[in-house]
C-alpha positions, 0 to 999 in steps of 0.5 A, a space after each residue: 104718634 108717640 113722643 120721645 124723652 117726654 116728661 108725662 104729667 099726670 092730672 086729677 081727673 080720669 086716667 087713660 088706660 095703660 095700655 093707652 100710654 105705652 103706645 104714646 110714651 113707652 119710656 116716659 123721661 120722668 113721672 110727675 104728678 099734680 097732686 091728687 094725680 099721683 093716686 090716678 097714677 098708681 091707679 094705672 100702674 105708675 109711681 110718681 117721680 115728683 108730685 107738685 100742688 097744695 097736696 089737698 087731694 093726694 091719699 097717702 093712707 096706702 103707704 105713700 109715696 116715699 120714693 116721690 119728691 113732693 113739692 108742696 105749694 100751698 098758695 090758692 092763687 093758681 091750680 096745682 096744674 099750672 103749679 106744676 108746670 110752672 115747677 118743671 118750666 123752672 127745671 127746664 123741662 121742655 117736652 110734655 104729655 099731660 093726660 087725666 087732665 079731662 073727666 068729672 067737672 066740665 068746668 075744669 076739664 076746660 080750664 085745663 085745655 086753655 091752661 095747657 095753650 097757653 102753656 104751649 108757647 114756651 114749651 112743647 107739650 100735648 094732651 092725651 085721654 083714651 080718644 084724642 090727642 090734642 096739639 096746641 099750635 101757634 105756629 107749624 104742626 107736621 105730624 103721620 097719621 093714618 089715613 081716615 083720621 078724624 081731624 078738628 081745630 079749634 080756634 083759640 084766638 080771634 082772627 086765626 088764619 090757617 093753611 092745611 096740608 094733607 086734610 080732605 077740606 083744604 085751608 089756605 090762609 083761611 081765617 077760621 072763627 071761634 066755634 064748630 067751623 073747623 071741625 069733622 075733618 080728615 086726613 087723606 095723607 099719612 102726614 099732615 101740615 097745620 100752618 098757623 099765620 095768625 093766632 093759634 088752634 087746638 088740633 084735635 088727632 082722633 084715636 082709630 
């Protein structure tokens, strides 16, 4: 899967390989960092376009990053995560790859996983480390994968009901409850179709 003219957000927490980026987002549209993102970002070879937070955690001892805008948010309200999509949904950016989003702090790995659902209903986004792609999906999900991939969906919300396509246990209208029920499944096509009537999952894409 690779994404097309998307902005890629880097967050604080353990980055991807490069190697890992390029083949999801080989000409990111812009570089933008969550605060101390932009040093996980320089770790791997990028240079920010735009970091965004309370700046707490960005290192600038290395000469900074005097060719980034920086847009410093100081209020303790929300996480600079949700300060930077906030700022980009302001500029209308609509398309999203957020990776260095998971790693260390259990805790934060998942707030940033219910953040970026939520986040999902008014814009496109998905989140990338070096062994998922996850997708949020409140309403229809066509994708190519190869043949084998492991595929999960999470639920997110009460009384989901899905309709799959393309996957070796089949849903129709089925209503999946929170917990481990709809994962460890597999494509057995080179496309698959997650049709959401109800509520909303996270589509967990397996790296093979």
């Amino acid at each position: 899967m690779k994404f097309e003219n998307a902005v890629l957000l880097i967050c604080n927490g353990v980055p991807p390989s490069r190697e890992r980026l390029r083949t999801l987002l080989p000409n990111p549209a812009k570089v933008v960092c969550a605060d101390g993102g932009a040093n996980k970002a320089r770790s791997i070879g990028l240079e920010p376009d735009l970091i965004v937070g309370d700046l707490d955690s960005l290192d600038q001892s290395d000469g900074g990053f005097r060719k980034a805008e920086i847009v410093r948010i100081p209020s303790q309200d929300n996480t600079d995560f949700e300060k930077t999509l906030d700022l980009l949904l302001e500029r209308g950016v609509n398309d999203l790859l957020i990776t260095s989003f998971s790693g260390g702090r259990i805790d934060q790995t998942l707030a940033n996983i219910q953040i970026a659902y939520e986040y999902s209903k008014r814009c496109n986004l998905a989140l990338a480390d070096d062994e998922y792609l996850i997708i949020p999906v409140t309403n229809k999900l066509v994708e190519h994968v190869r043949t084998g991939t492991l595929i999960s969906l999470l639920p997110m919300e009460d009384a989901t009901l899905v309709s799959t396509k393309g996957l070796a246990y089949e849903l129709n209208h089925s209503k999946i409850p929170k917990g481990g029920h709809g994962i460890s499944n597999r494509a057995v096509t080179e496309e698959m179709e997650i049709n959401v009537h109800r509520g909303g999952v996270l589509v967990f894409v397996k790296d093979i």
